[in-house]
Structure formats: structure tokens, C-alpha cells
N, C-alpha and C positions, 0 to 999 in steps of 0.2 A: 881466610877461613882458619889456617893454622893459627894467628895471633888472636884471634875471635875463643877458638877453645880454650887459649894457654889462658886470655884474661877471664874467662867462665872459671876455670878451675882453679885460678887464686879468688876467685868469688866465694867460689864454693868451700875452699878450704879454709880461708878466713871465717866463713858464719858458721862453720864448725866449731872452731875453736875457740870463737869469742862467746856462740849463742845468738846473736843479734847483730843486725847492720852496725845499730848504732854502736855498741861495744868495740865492734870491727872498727869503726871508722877514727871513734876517739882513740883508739890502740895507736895507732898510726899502720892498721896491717890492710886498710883500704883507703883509694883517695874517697874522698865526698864523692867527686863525679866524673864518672863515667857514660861510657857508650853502652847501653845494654837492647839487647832486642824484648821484645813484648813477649815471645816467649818464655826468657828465661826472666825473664820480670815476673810472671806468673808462678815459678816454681819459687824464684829468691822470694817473693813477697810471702809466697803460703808458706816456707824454711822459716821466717822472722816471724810467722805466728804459730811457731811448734807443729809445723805440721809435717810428717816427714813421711809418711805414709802414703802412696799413689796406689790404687786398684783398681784396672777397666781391660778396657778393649783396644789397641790401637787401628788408625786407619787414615785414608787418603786426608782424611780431614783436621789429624792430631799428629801429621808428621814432625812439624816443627815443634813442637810443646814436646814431644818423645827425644829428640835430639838434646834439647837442654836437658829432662829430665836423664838421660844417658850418661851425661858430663857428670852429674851429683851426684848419682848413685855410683860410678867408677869411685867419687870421693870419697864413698861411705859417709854421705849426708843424709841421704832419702833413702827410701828403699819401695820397688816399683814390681807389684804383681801386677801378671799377664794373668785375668782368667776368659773364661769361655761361655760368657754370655752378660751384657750390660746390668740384668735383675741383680745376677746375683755377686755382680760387684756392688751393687747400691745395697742389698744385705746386709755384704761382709763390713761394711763403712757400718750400716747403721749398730750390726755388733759391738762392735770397735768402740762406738760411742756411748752406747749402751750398756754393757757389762763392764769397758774401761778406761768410760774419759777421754777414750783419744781422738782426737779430729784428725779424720782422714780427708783425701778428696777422688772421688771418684771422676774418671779422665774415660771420656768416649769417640768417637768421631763424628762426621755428620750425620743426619738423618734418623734413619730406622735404629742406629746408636743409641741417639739422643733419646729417643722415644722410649727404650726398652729403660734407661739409666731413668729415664720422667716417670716410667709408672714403678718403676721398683722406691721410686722416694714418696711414695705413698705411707711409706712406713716411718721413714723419719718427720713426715710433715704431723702425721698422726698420733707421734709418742715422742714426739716434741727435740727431737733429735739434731744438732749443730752437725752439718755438713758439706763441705764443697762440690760442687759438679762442677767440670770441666767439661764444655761438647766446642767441639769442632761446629762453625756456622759458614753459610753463605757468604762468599766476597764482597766487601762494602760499592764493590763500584757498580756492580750491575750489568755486565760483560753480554751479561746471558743468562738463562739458567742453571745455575750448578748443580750438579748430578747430586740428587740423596735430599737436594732441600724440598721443603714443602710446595709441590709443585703449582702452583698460583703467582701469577703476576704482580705479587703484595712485597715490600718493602718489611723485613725484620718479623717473619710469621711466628718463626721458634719461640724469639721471644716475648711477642704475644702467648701464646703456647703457657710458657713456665712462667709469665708473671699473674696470668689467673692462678698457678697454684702458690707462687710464692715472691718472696725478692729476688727479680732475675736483674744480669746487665749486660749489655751488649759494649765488648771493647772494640768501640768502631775506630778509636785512635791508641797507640801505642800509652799516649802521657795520660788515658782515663784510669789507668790500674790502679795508680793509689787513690781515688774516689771507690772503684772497684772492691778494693781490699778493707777500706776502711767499713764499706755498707756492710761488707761478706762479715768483716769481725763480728760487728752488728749483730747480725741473725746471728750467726753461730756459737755466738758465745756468752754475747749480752744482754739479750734480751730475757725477759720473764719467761718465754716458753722462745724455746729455743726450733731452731728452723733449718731447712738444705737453705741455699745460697746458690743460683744455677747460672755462671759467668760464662760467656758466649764468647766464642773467641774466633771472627771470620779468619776463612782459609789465610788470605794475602796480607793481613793485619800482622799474623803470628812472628815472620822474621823482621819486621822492619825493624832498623833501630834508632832509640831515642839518644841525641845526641846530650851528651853532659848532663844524661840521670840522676838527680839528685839522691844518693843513698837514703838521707834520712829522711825523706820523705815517706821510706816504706813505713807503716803503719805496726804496731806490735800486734800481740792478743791481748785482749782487753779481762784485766781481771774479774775472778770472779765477784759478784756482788747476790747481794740477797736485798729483797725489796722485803719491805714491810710496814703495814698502814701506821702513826703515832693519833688517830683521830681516838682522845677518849670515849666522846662519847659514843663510837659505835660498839669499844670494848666492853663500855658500861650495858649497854645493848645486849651486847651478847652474854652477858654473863645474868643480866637478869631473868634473859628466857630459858637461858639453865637454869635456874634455883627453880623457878617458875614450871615446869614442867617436869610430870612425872615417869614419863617411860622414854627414855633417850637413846638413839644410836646414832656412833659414830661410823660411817663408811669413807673409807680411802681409795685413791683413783690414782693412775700413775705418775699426777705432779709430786705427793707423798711418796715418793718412792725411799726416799733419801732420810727420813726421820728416822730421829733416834727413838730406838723403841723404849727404851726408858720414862722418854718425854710424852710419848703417846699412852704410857701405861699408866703415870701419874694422870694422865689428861681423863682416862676411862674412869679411874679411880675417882676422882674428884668431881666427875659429874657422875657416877653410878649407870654408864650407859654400856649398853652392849655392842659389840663392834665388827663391823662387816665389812670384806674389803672385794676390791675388785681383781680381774684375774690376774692385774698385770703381779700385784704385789703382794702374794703369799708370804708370810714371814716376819713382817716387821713386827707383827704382835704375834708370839709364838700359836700354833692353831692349839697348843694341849691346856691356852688359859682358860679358866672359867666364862670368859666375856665374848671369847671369840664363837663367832658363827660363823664362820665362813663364809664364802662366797656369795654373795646375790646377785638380782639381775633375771634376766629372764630364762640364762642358763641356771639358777644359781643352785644354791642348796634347801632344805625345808626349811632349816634355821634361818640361813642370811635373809629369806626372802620374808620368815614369821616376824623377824628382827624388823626390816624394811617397813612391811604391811602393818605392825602394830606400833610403833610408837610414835609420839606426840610430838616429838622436835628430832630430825634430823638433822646432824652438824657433818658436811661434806670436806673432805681434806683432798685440794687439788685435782680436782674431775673437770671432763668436759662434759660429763651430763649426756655422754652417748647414749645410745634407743636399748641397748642392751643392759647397759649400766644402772639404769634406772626402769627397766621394762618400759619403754622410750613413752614416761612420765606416769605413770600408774606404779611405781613401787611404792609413793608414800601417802599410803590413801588416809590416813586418820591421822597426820600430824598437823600441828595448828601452824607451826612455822618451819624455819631453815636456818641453820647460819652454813654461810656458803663462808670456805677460805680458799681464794685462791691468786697466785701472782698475776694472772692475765682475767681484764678486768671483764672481758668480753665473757669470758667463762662465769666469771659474779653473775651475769644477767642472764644466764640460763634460767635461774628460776626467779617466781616471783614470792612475796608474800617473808624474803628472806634478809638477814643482818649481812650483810657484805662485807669481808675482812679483806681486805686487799694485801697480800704477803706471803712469804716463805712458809710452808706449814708447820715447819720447826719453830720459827721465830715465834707467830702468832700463837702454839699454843704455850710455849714458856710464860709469854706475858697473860694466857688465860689462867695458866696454872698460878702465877703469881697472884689475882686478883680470885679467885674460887679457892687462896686456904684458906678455912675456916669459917667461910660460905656454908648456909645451913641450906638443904636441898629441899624440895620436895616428891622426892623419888620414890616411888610406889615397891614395896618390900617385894610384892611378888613377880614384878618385871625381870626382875637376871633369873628365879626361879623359873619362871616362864619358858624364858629363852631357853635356859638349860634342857627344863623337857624337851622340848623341839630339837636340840643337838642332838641330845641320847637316841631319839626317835634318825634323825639322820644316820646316825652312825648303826644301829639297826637296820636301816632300810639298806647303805651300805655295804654291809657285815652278808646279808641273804645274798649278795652279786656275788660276793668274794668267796661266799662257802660253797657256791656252785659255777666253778670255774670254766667246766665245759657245759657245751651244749651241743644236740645234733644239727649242723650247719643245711638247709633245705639245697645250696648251691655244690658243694661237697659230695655230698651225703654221706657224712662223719662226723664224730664230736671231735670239737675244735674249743681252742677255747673263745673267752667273752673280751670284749673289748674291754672293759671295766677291769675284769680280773687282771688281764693283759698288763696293762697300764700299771695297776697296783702293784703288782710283781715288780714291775722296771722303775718305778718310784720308789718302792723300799730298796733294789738295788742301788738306786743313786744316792737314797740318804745314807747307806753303809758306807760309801765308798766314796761321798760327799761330791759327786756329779753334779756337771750343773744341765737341770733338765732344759730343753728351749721345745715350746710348740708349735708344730704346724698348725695350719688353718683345718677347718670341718671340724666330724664327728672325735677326731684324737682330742681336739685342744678343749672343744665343750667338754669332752667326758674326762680329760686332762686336769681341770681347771674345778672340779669338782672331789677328784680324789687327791690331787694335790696339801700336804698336811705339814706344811715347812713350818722349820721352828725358827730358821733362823731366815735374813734376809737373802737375796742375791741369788739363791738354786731355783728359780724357776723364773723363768724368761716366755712370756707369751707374748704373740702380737694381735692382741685383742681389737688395737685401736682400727687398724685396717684389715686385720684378718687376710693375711696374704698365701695364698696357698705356695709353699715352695719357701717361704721363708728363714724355717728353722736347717734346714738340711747344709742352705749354703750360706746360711750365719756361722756352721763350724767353723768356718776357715779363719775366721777372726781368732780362732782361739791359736791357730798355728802360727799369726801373724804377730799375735802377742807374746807368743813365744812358749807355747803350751805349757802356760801355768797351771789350768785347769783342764777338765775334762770334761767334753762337750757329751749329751746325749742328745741325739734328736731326734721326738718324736713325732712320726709323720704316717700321714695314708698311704695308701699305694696314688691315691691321685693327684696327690699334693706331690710327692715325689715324683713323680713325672717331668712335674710340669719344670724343675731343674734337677737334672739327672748329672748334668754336668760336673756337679762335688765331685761324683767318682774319680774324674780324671786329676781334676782344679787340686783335692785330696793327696794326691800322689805329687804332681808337681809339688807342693809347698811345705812338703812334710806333717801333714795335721795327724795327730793321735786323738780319736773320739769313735763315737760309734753311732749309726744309723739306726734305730727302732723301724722299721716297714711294717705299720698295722695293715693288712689285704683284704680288706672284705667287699673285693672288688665293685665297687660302685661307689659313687658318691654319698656318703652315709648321712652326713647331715642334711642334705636333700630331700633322699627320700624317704627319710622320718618326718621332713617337714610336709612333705606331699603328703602323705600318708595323714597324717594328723588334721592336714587342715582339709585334702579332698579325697580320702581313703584308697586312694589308689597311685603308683609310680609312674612317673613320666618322662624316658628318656634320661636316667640318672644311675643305670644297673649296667652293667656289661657282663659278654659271656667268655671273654680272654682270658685264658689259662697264660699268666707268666711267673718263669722261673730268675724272679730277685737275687737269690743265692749267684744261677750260672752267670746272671749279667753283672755282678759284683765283681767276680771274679775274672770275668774277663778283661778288665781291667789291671795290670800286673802291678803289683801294691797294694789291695782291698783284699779284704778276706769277707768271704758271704758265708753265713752263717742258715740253720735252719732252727727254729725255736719248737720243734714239736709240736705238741698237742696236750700237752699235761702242764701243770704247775714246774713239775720236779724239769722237765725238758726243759721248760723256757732257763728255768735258773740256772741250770747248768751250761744254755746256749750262752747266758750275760755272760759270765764266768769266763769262760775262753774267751767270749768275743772283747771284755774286755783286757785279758791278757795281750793281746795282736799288740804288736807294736806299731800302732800307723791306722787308717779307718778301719774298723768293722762294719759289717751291715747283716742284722738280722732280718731275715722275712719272719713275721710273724702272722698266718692266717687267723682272722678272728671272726667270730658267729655275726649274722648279721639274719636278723626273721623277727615273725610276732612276739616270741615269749618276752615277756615285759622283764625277764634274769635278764637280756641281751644289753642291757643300758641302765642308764641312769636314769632318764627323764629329764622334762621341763617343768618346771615350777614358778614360773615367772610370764606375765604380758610380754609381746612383743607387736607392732604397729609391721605386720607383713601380712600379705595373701590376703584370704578372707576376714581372716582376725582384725582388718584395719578396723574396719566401722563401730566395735563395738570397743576395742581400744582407744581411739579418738575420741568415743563418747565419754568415757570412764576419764580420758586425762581433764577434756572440760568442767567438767563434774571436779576433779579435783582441787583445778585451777594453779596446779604450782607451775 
């Protein structure tokens, strides 16, 4: 065992200092081949594709993989959080990846482990996220039943389990890793929409060891690449149903997350279209340009959705064409066509009647901007006019929430203030102070996503695509992990907060500087507006629990709980201090929730739910996209 450690930790020291196996090997500072167990094969192999980062749970089922990974990080090669619940390590990963590039691997144990780390990568399969899972599985031999597996007399359930969601692989033998690692590059790095990776790793599998391991077998990370279609004639295509049509909008979806707005501005410019995008990505075309309408959808705004409803070609940048995103297919009721761009071809075929550009959204519109200069259009003069009134009219309707801040709360019985206002308030604090906002799921992220008015890209992170309640609170921790370059806000419900409360502590142990927003209008807000709307009455979505956020902040030693008042002047001055704390804050913020139609934003958009299906349904056949 002691010679076992001492050759781990010239392993380990070696891929420090070279970078790479192979670097290590040609040095002469490793032999080729070695004895390595399936454990530390798993940490070495993920070390050689830059991944250095561990965040989970440990347990009877991840002892060995925690051993090796103990050796590396004593090296200062890896570095390995403990937090306190599988969700919200698959979170913190998918932040990680999300706001900075970095490929993490999220490490579980067996069972009810794996399960909680499976539904929290709902978020990465959804916004396209490169990530490792590590779980802990049942022993290849079949001894018995293993305590925590899926209890059924079946042969490999888990990973039935994770391959309906995604690329999974079971390492039933020590020597499968580098097939393992090379599929996991695969998704996680290479592919046009990028994926988790969920590698199984049976209990009695983890310490064996493979005799005379070939180093450079292990697999690198695979650079990046950008796909992009060279077919002219589809470019020809596409360019002639822009000249071709006169009221044009461009709408962006989260594969456009990454364009240079430059590119997209010449691109509006050059078709004379007006431009809407989806929640994920506020910013790449600043919201103060003439073109921009904001948000559509069935959340959206009056504009993105007048934008949506009236024009004659819709050109799509990187969407999956979700039920929201599009009023799940009734947003483009009078356009003749589409050109759809996107890298994952399955996403082209969302709609019909459309030009399919297969590619990078950067790449493909450079080369559209290339073939539309000097393109003569036929673009109807009062189309951007159009649009503009419908803005001003937004930003009026707007402007009436924000100039009456409170309202008398029916649950209270005190004015309090609005959720709308709420938000406004903590979104111009973040653009002062250059926060980066992240949403929870519900009523915050819909009415989030509406007042949202980023000029630039990167400050506003929502997870639209699964809408995960609990998401944004224990995505902070990414920021601490990155080494608090930024400053996190998260805004979230009292129910979405609930559902991982754990940040408090996870917070403290890791050192993160950010702060919680607690909108409280106790109940599930997005619900029962939708009950309400679609069968005028609440159904099980209200509660009558008085909790005090502030006391349970601070019982916590390290958090500071804040209270946000009841005024405008009170909330700003709660940000102010809460943002001074050195280390998390957490405001409570109570906010109005009743009939007066000041309490919200509204819906302005289809959606295919409740009662509303059948004449939604009707309306998309009728369309036909």
C-alpha cells in the first residue's frame, strides 16, 4: 500500500508539471507503463483532459475513487469539494461550465446519490452543458443485492437509468477507461451541443489494478472546433428570402450565447430585421438599440412577442424551439418562411417550411453578412417603426409597476412591496456594481426575464431550458470555486429556496462572497397565476407559514441575513450593506402577491398547458411551422 501511494504521487506530481501524460512520459519524468488501479485511472485520465475540479458527495460506494482523488489534491493537482446534497453539486458543475469554461466532474455514491446528481443534470442536458458524473455502481459479479442499487433482479439498471438521458458507460473492467474517456471527451467537449457524460464505476471494479497501463493511451481533451455548413446553395437560399421579405426578425436561443455582437449587429443591419431574444441571453445586442425588443415567448414582452406575431421570415440563431420559446409553435403566425441556424441538425428539424444552415451562429452569419453587402432589400419602411411603438408601449406598461412600488399585501395586511419593483431595484443594483444576476425557477425568473435590460453579454444567467427550482442559489458556489472573480446575485423565491437551503452552510465552508435575493410571497407564484388564469381559482399552491429568512441566515455562523423593508429607499439600502459583508448575504425580501394587475407583469404569449392546450394545438396546425 505504502509503494502504491509513493508511485500515485510521482504520478501525480509528474502531470502537474508537464500538463499531460504524454509530455510526462516523453520527459523521461514517467515510464510508459505502469501498474495503476481503475480508480486512479479515472482521476489521472479526467487530470489529462484539464479537468481538475471534483464537487459531490462522498459514500460507501466512492471510497476508492476518494482515496486516489486524496493523493492529488495533497499534490495540489485537483482540488476536491465536499458539499451537502448531490443537486447542488450538479449546479455548481453546471456554473462552472456555464459562466467559465471549466469542465468539472461531479463524484456521488451509489443509489439515491446517483439519483439526486441524475435529476440535477437536467440543467446541463438542457443548456447544452460538457460535464463528468462520477456514481458509485453495483458490483459486477452479482454476489447479492447491493445495498442502495436499484432494487430489481436486472443486470446494469443505473445505466439503463442515464443512457435514456444521455452517453452513459459502465466500467465493468479496469482496461474499458480509455474507451471510457475517449466517448466522455466526446460529449463533453466535442460535440455541436455539448452533453454530461455519466461513467459508472462498480463498487469491486474501482481498486483493481491494471498491470502495465499504458500512459499514453489516456486520451487528451479534444480541441475546440466549430462546425459550419460550405453547401452554397442553401446560403444562396437563405439570402434570397431575406431580400425577398419585408418585415424580418431575428430571435436568439442559448446555442447564440457566444456571438460577437458586432456580428449580430451588422447581421440586423443588413437585413433591416428587428431582434428578440430568448431569456437565456440578455445582452449580446445591447436592449438600449433601436432593433431590440426584447424577450418573447410566452413569458415575453409586448414587443418580442408584436416582433414574433408580425413578421414575414423569422431567422432563428441556435434554439431548441422549446414550447416557451416559441409559444410551443404559435409565435410565428404570419411568417411565410424560417431560416433556422443551428449546430445540432436535430434542432434544424424543429421546424418546417425553413432554410437550414447547419453551423456555428457566429461563422454562418459572417458568411451571410458577406453575401447581403450590397443586397438590395425589400424591407417595409414601417416595420422597425412599428416595432418601436410597441417598445415604448412596453416600457410604459413597465414604467406604471415601477412608479407604484408598494401595494397592500391581502396575506400581511401591509404594503409591501411588488415583485416587479423588487427585482427592478436589485437589477439596477447589479448593473451599478456589475453583478452577475443568476435565476431561479417560477414567478422571480418569468418576471426576472422581462425586466432584465443588459447591455452587455454574461450578467444574467437563467436556466430557462429546465427551469430548475433551486438552481441559481447553489450555482453561487461556482463563483467561489473560480476564485471570486465575480459577484454572484441570486435571485430566487422563498420556494425555490427551499428546495436547497444547503448554500447556507456549502457558503461558509468554501469561502463564496455573493448574496441571496429571498423574493417571499409565500406560495408558489407561478402556479397560482397560472391556476387562476386558466380555472380562476388556487389549488394547493399558497401556504400560511410565517418564516423568519433573516433568523435562519444567520444561524448559520458566516451568513449575514438581511431584512429589505417595505419601501424602495429600504430595499436599497438592505443591497448596500448586504453587499458590503464579506462572505454570503441573504436578503428576505417580502413581496405583494393578489389581484391588482400593478402585482406583475403578465403573459403575452401561447402556451400548450391546462386548458389552453386545444386551442393552442389548433392554432399551431393552422400554422403549420
Amino acid at each position: 500500500m505504502k509503494e502504491m501511494i509513493e508511485q500515485r504521487r510521482k504520478r501525480a506530481k509528474a502531470i502537474k508539471e508537464y500538463g499531460t501524460l504524454r509530455k510526462a512520459v516523453e520527459a523521461g519524468a514517467l515510464e510508459q507503463f505502469q501498474n495503476v488501479s481503475l480508480s486512479e485511472a479515472v482521476v489521472l485520465g479526467l487530470v489529462n483532459q484539464e479537468v481538475r475540479t471534483f464537487v459531490g458527495i462522498f459514500g460507501h460506494g466512492m471510497t476508492d475513487v476518494g482515496e486516489a482523488l486524496r493523493i492529488y489534491e495533497e499534490e495540489d493537482v485537483i482540488k476536491t469539494y465536499n458539499v451537502r446534497n448531490e443537486v447542488e453539486a450538479s449546479h455548481i458543475a453546471s456554473m462552472l461550465r456555464w459562466k467559465y469554461n471549466q469542465v468539472s466532474a461531479v463524484f456521488t455514491s451509489i443509489g439515491p446519490g446517483g439519483m439526486q446528481a441524475t435529476a440535477g443534470s437536467l440543467v446541463p442536458l438542457a443548456n447544452g452543458l460538457g460535464i463528468y458524473y462520477l456514481m458509485g455502481d453495483e458490483t459486477s459479479q452479482s454476489e447479492g443485492p447491493n445495498m442502495q442499487q436499484i432494487p430489481r433482479r436486472e443486470q446494469e439498471l443505473f445505466l439503463k437509468v442515464l443512457s435514456t438521458l444521455g452517453p452513459a458507460y459502465s466500467l465493468h473492467t479496469p482496461e474499458a477507461i480509455f474507451t471510457a474517456l475517449k466517448r466522455g471527451d466526446a460529449t463533453v467537449n466535442g460535440k455541436e451541443k455539448r452533453s454530461p457524460f455519466y461513467m459508472l464505476l462498480p463498487m469491486n471494479i474501482q481498486p483493481k489494478v491494471m498491470i502495465g497501463c499504458n500512459l499514453l493511451e489516456f486520451p487528451e481533451k479534444s480541441p475546440e472546433s466549430k462546425v459550419i455548413s460550405i453547401d452554397q446553395e442553401t446560403y444562396n437560399e437563405a439570402v434570397n428570402a431575406i431580400c425577398s421579405a419585408s418585415r424580418i426578425t431575428v430571435k436568439t436561443g442559448g446555442g447564440a450565447a457566444n456571438i460577437d455582437g458586432k456580428v449580430l449587429e451588422e447581421f440586423l443591419e443588413l437585413t433591416d430585421a428587428a431582434y428578440v431574444h430568448g431569456p437565456q441571453v440578455p445582452g449580446i445586442y445591447p436592449y438600449s438599440k433601436e432593433r431590440n425588443m426584447s424577450v418573447g415567448g410566452s413569458k415575453g414582452s409586448i414587443c418580442g412577442n408584436y416582433a414574433m406575431n408580425e413578421c414575414d421570415l423569422i431567422i432563428a440563431l441556435g434554439a431548441r424551439g422549446v414550447c416557451q420559446w416559441d409559444c410551443s409553435g404559435t409565435a410565428f403566425r404570419k411568417a411565410k418562411k424560417m431560416i433556422n441556424i443551428n449546430c445540432d441538425y436535430d434542432d434544424l428539424g424543429q421546424y418546417n417550411n425553413s432554410v437550414r444552415i447547419q453551423g456555428d451562429a457566429q461563422e454562418v452569419l459572417i458568411k451571410l453578412n458577406e453575401l447581403l453587402r450590397g443586397r438590395n432589400l425589400n424591407s417595409d419602411p414601417e416595420w422597425i417603426k412599428g416595432c418601436v411603438q410597441k417598445k415604448e408601449e412596453w416600457e410604459a406598461y413597465k414604467k406604471l409597476r415601477y412608479d407604484q412600488p408598494v401595494l397592500e399585501d391581502p396575506k400581511r395586511k401591509k404594503k409591501i412591496l411588488t415583485e416587479p419593483a423588487a427585482i427592478k431595484i436589485a437589477c439596477d443594483f447589479a448593473a451599478e456594481h456589475e453583478c452577475i444576476k443568476i435565476f431561479d425557477a417560477g414567478d422571480v425568473q418569468a418576471n426576472g426575464f422581462q425586466i432584465v435590460t443588459d447591455e452587455k453579454p454574461g450578467y444574467t444567467i437563467s436556466d430557462s431550458g429546465s427551469s430548475y427550482m433551486g438552481f441559481a442559489v447553489s450555482s453561487t458556489l461556482a463563483f467561489a470555486i473560480a476564485g471570486n472573480k465575480d459577484y454572484p446575485m441570486a435571485f430566487t423565491g422563498d420556494g425555490s429556496f427551499m428546495m436547497n437551503p444547503q448554500i447556507l452552510i456549502d457558503a461558509v465552508q468554501h469561502g463564496l462572497k455573493g448574496m441571496i435575493l429571498l423574493f417571499d410571497n409565500r406560495r408558489m407564484g407561478a402556479i397560482t397565476s397560472l391556476q387562476n388564469a386558466q380555472y380562476s381559482i388556487e389549488y394547493k399552491t399558497d401556504d400560511q407559514v410565517v418564516v423568519d429568512y433573516v433568523q435562519m441566515a444567520e444561524a448559520v455562523q458566516g451568513v449575514k441575513g438581511f431584512y429589505s423593508g417595505e419601501t424602495p429607499e429600504e430595499m436599497k439600502e438592505a443591497l448596500a450593506k448586504a453587499y458590503k459583508y464579506d462572505g454570503l448575504s441573504l436578503i428576505h425580501i417580502p413581496v405583494h402577491y393578489g389581484d391588482d394587475e400593478l402585482s406583475g407583469l403578465g403573459t403575452f404569449g401561447d402556451w400548450n398547458v391546462g386548458n389552453w392546450c386545444e386551442r393552442v394545438q389548433k392554432m399551431k396546425h393552422e400554422i403549420g411551422f
